[in-house]
N, C-alpha and C positions, 0 to 999 in steps of 0.2 A: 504494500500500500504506500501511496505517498503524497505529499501536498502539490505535488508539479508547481515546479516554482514560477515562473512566469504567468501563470496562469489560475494563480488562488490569491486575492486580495483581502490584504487584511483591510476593515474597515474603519468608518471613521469614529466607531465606539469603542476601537482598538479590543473588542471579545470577538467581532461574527468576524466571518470570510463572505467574501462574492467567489463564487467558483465558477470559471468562463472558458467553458467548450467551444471548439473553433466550429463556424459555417462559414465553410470555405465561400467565399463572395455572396453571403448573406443566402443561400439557397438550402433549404432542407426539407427533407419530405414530411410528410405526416405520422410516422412511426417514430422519426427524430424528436417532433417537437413531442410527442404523446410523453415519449421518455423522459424527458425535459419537462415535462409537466409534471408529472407522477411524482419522480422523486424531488421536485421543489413541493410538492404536495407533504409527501412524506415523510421529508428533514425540518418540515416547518419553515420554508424559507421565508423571509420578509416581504421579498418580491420577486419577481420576473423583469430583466428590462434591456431593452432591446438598446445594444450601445449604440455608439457613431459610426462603428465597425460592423454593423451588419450582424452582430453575434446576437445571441441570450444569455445574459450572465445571471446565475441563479444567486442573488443579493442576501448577507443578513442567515447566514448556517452558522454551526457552532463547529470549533476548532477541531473537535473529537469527531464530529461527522464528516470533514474535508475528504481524508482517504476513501473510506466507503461510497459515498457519491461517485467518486473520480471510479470506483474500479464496477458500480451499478452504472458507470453512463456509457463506459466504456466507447468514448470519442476523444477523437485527440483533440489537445488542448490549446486554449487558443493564447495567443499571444499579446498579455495584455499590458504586460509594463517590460520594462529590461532593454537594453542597447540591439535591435532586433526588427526585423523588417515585423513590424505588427501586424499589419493587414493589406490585405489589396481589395478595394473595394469597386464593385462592378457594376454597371446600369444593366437593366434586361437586354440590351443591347438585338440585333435581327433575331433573335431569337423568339422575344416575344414583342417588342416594342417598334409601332408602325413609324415612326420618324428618325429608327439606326440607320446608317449607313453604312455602318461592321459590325462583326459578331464580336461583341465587346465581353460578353458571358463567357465563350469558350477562350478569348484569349486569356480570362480574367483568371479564370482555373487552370489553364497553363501556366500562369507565372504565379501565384496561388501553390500548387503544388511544387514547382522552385523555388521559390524564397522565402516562403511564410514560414517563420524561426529563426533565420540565417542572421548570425551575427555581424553587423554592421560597427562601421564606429559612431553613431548613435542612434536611436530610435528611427527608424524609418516607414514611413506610408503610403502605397502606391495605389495606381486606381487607373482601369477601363472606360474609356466612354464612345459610345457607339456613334453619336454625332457632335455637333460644335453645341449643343445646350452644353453635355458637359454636366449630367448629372451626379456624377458622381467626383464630383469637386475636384478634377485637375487641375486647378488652379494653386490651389490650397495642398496639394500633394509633393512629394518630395520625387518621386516619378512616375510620371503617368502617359497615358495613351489615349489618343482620342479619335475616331473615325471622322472621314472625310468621303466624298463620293470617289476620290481619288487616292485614298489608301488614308494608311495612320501617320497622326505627330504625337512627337516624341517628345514629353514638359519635363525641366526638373526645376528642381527649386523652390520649390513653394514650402510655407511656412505658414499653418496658420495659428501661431500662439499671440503672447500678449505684444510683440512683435511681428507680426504678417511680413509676408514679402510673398509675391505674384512668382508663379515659375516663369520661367525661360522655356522658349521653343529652342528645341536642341536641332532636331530637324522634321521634315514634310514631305507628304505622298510615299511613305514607306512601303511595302508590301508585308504582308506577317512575318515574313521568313524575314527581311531588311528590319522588321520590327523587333522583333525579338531577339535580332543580332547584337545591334545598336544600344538595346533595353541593358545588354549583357554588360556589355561592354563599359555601358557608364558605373551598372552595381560594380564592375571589376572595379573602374578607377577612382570611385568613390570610397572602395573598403582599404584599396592600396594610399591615395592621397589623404583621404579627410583625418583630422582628427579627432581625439578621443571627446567623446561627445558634441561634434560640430553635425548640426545638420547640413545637407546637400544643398543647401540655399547659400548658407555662410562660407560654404569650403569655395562653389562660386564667385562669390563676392571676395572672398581674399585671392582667387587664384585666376581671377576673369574669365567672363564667360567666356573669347575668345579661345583661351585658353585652353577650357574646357572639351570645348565642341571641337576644337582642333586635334583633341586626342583621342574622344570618340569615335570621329568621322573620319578619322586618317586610312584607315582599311576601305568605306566605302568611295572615300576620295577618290582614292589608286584604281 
C-alpha cells in the first residue's frame, strides 16, 4: 500500500488528504466514475471536485484510508503537485466537436501517455486545441498545440500565475508527425536548459525566444 506521492494532498486542515487519480485528458467512462463515486461514498469523502486538470480528486479522506482507496481504485495517479509535467489538457477536438479542425483528443493522449509524470525542471502544463478558440487555454500553457485548417502550432511559454505571460508561437502549419517532432524537441531543451524550478516562459525570457526557436527548428530548418 502507499500514499503515491505526487498525487495525495495533504489539506488545508492539515488531518484529510485529497487523493487525485489521473483522467488522462479529462475522458472517463462510466464504470470509472461509478468507482470514483463508490469509494468517495465509502471513505466518507468531503467532496468530489473536478480540478482545472480535467481530473476528480476525491477531497477531505483521513490519513489511515489514503492507501486503501489508492489500491480499491486501482488507476494510476494523477499528477498533482511536484516539479513534473502535471497535465495535458484537451478540447473534444474532431472527435466530437463540430468547429475542430484537428483531432486534438487523440493527439492529447498521445502526448498524455509521454509525458504525464516526467520530471521537468519545474512544474509543467501542456494542452491540445483542435481550432484557434483554443479551449483548452494554450495560451496560458507552458506547451501546447493548436489546430488550424492547415495543420498545428506549436505555443510555449505561457504562465498563468500571479504573474501571467502569453506563450510564444514557436512554429505553424505542422503536420502530426512535424508536431510531435518539434513538441519533443523543445520538452528535450527545456529539461536540458531550464533551471531548477524556472518555468518554460522564464527560461524564454532569459534565453530569447530567438534563441529558443532557433534550437528547436534547426533539424526542420535543414
Amino acid at each position: 500500500m502507499t500514499m503515491q506521492k505526487n498525487s495525495t494532498v495533504r489539506q488545508r486542515d492539515k488531518e484529510t488528504y485529497a487523493v487525485v487519480p489521473h483522467v488522462p485528458c479529462g475522458v472517463i467512462n462510466a464504470e470509472g466514475l461509478r468507482k470514483i463515486a463508490d469509494i468517495s461514498e465509502k471513505y466518507e469523502a468531503a467532496a468530489l471536485k473536478i480540478t482545472s486538470a480535467a481530473r476528480i480528486a476525491i477531497v477531505g479522506v483521513k490519513e489511515e484510508d489514503v492507501p486503501r482507496i489508492w489500491d480499491e481504485l486501482d488507476m494510476t495517479p494523477g499528477q498533482a503537485i511536484g516539479n513534473v509535467v502535471r497535465s495535458i489538457k484537451a478540447c473534444p477536438g474532431t472527435t466530437f466537436c463540430s468547429l475542430a479542425k484537428q483531432d486534438a483528443l487523440t493527439l492529447g493522449m498521445t502526448l498524455d501517455e509521454k509525458y504525464h509524470g516526467m520530471e521537468l525542471p519545474s512544474k509543467t502544463k501542456m494542452a491540445v486545441s483542435g481550432c484557434a478558440t483554443q479551449c483548452a487555454e494554450n495560451c496560458i500553457k507552458d506547451i501546447s498545440l493548436s489546430g488550424t485548417k492547415n495543420g498545428w502550432t506549436l505555443m510555449a511559454g505561457g504562465v498563468g500565475t500571479g504573474r501571467p505571460r502569453l506563450a510564444d508561437v514557436i512554429a505553424e502549419e505542422l503536420s502530426t508527425e512535424e508536431a510531435l517532432a518539434l513538441f519533443d524537441r523543445l520538452v528535450t531543451y527545456y529539461k536540458e536548459n531550464g533551471k531548477k524550478l524556472e518555468r518554460i516562459g522564464r527560461m524564454i525570457d532569459r534565453m530569447g525566444l530567438d534563441t529558443v526557436k532557433a534550437a528547436v527548428l534547426a533539424d526542420k530548418a535543414a
